[in-house]
C-alpha positions in Angstrom: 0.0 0.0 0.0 1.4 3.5 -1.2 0.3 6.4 1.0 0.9 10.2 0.9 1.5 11.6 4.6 1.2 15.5 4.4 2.1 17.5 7.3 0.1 20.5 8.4 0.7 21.4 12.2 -1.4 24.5 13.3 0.8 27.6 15.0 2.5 29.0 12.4 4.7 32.3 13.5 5.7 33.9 10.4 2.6 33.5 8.4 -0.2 32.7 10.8 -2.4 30.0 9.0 -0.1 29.3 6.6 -0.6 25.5 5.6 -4.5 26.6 4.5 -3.8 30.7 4.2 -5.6 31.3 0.2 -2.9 30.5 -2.2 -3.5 31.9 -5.7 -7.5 31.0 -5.1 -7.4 28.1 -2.5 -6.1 27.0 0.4 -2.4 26.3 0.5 -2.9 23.0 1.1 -5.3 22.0 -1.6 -2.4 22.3 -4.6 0.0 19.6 -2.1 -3.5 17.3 -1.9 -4.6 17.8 -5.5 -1.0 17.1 -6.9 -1.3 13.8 -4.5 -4.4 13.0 -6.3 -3.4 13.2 -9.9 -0.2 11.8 -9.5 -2.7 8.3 -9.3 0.2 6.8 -6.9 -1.5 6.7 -3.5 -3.9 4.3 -2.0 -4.6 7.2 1.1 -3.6 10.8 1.4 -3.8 11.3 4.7 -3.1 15.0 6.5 -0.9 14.6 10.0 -1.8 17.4 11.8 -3.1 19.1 15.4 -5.5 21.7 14.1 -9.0 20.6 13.6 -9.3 24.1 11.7 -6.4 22.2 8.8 -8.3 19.4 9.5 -11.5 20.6 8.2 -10.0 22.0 5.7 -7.8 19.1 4.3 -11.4 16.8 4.4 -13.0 19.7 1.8 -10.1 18.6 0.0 -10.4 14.9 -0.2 -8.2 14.2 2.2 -8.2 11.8 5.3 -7.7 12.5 9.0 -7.2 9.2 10.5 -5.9 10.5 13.7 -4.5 14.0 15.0 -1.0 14.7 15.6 0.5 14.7 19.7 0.8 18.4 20.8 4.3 16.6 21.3 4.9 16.4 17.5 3.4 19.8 16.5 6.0 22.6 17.7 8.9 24.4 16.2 11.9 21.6 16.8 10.4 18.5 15.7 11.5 17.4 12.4 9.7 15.7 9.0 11.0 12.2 10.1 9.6 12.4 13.7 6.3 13.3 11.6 6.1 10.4 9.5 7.3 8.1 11.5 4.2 8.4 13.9 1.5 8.6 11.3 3.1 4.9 10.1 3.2 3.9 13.6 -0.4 5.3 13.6 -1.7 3.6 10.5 -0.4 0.3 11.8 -2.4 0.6 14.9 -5.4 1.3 12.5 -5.0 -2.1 10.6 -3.2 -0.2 7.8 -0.1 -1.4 6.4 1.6 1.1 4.0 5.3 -0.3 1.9 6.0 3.0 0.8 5.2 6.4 1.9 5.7 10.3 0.8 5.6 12.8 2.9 4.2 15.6 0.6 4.5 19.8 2.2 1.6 21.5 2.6 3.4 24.3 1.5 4.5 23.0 -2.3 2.0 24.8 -4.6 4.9 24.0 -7.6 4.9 20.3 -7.1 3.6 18.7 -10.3 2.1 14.7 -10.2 4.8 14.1 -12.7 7.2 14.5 -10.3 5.4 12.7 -7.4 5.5 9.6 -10.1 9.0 10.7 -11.3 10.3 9.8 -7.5 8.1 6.5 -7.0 9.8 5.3 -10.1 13.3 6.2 -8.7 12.7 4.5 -5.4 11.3 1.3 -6.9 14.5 1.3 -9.3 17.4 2.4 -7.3 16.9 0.1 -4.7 17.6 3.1 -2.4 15.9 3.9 1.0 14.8 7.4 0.1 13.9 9.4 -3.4 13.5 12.8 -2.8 13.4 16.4 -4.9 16.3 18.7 -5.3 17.2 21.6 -7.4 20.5 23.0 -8.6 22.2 26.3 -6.7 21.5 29.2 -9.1 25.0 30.9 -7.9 28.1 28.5 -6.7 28.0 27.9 -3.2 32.1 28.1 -3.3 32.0 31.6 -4.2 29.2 32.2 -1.2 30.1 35.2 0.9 29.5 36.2 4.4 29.2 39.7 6.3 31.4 39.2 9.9 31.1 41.1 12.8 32.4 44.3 11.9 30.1 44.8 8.7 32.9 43.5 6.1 32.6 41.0 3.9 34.9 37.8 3.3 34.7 34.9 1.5 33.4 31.0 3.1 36.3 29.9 0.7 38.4 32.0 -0.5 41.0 29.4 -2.8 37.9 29.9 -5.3 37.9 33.8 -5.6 40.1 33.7 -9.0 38.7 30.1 -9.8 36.0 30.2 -12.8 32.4 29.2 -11.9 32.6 27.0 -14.6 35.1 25.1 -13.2 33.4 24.7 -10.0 31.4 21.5 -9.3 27.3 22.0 -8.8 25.9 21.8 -6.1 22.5 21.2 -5.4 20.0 21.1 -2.1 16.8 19.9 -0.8 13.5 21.5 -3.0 11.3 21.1 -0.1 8.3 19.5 -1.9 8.2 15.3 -1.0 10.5 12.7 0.2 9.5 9.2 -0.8 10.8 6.5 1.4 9.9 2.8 2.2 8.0 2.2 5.3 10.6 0.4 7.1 13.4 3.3 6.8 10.6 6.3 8.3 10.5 3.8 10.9 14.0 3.1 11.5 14.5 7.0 11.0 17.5 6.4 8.7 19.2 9.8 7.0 17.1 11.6 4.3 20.8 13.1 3.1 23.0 10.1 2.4 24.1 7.4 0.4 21.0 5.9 1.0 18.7 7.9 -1.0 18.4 9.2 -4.8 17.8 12.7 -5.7 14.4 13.9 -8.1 15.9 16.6 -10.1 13.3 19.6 -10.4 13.8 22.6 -12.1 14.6 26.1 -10.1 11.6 27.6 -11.3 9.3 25.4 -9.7 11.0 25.6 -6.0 9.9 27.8 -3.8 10.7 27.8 -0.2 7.4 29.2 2.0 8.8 30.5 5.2 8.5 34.2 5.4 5.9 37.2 3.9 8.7 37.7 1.5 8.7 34.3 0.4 4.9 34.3 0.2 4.7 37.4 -2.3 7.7 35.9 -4.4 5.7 32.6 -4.8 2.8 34.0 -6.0 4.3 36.3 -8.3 6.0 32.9 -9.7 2.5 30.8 -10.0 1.0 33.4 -11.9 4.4 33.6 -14.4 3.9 30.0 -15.4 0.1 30.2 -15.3 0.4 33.0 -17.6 3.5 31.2 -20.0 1.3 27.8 -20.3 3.2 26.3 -18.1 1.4 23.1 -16.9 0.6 22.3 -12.9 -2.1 20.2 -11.7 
C-alpha cells in the first residue's frame, strides 16, 4: 500500500495559518493534496496534523484524518522524520499497512504529479531507502560570501575567488516539496541526506521555499508567471 502523509501542524509564526492561508484562489494545502491526487500513486492521502481548523480544511479537499498529531509532535523543533514516523506507527495501529510512503509539504504549490511519479519510479528502481526532490544552486555555493562582525565582507572559501564558476562542481539542495521512502526506513528514521537515497531533479523555477511574507509574495508572483506562460501544474 502507497500512502501520501502531508504535514500540516497549526501555529505558524511567520505567516499565521499558513498550511490553509488562500494561495492563488485556494487554500495552500489544496495544490499539495490535488498534486497527490493526480499523481494516481497513493492508495490514502492522509493529512498529520493538530489543528481541527487544517483538518476541516484538508477533508473539503479529499483528504483523510485518521488521527491527530500529539501536541508533542506539533511545535517548532520537531523534524519531517519524527512526523512520518508516527503517522506509520499510527496507520499500523489502525490495521493499515503502507510499503512505501511520501511525505508531501503542505506548502509545495509547484509540485507537479509528474514529479510525485518521477520519485516512485526512482525508489522502486534504485533500490535506495529514500527518493526525494532537489534543485541545482543558481549561484556556486564556493563563491558564497559572508558579512562578519564588523560589517565586512569575506569569503566562506576564499582558494575559489580567481577560480571560474565553470570550473566549480554543482551543487545542489533539498527542493522542499516530498520525500518518498519505504516504510521500514521512516520507521528506522534512517538519513534523508545520504548514500541511501536518490535525488528527483526539479527545475529552479518550480522551488519555492514558503517560510516568510517575503517568500509568500515571491511565490505568487511565480505561480501566476507560469500560469500565464502555459506552463502546466495540476
Amino acid at each position: 500500500m502507497k500512502i501520501a502523509v502531508i504535514p500540516a501542524r497549526g501555529g505558524s509564526k511567520r505567516i499565521p495559518k499558513k498550511n490553509i492561508r488562500p494561495f492563488c484562489g485556494k487554500p495552500m494545502i489544496a495544490w499539495s493534496i490535488e498534486a497527490a491526487q493526480a499523481s494516481g500513486c497513493f492508495d490514502r492521502i492522509i493529512v498529520s496534523t493538530d489543528c481541527e481548523e487544517i483538518a476541516e480544511v484538508a477533508r473539503q479537499c479529499g483528504a483523510e484524518i485518521p488521527f491527530m498529531r500529539p501536541a508533542a509532535l506539533s511545535d517548532d523543533h520537531t523534524g519531517t522524520t519524527a512526523v512520518v514516523k508516527h503517522a506509520v506507527q499510527m496507520l499500523g495501529e489502525l490495521n493499515c499497512e503502507p510499503q512505501k510512503v511520501c511525505c508531501i509539504y503542505a506548502t509545495a504549490p509547484f509540485l507537479a504529479p509528474e514529479d510525485i511519479r518521477s520519485g516512485l519510479a526512482q525508489l522502486r528502481d534504485s533500490q535506495a531507502h529514500f527518493a526525494f526532490s532537489v534543485t541545482s544552486y543558481a549561484f556556486p555555493i564556493q563563491r558564497a560570501i559572508r558579512i562578519n562582525q564588523h560589517g565586512r565582507v569575506e569569503m566562506f572559501q576564499p582558494e575559489y575567488f580567481n577560480t571560474r564558476s565553470q570550473d566549480l562542481e554543482e551543487a545542489w539542495h533539498d527542493a522542499g516539496q516530498f520525500y518518498w521512502g519505504h516504510a521500514d526506513a521512516w520507521l528506522e528514521a534512517r538519513p534523508l541526506f545520504s548514500a541511501g537515497s536518490v535525488p528527483v531533479v526539479l527545475p529552479r523555477y518550480r522551488v519555492q521555499d514558503i517560510d516568510t511574507p517575503e517568500d509568500w509574495i515571491r511565490a505568487e508572483w511565480m505561480f501566476h508567471a507560469m500560469k500565464a506562460s502555459g506552463q502546466p501544474r495540476v
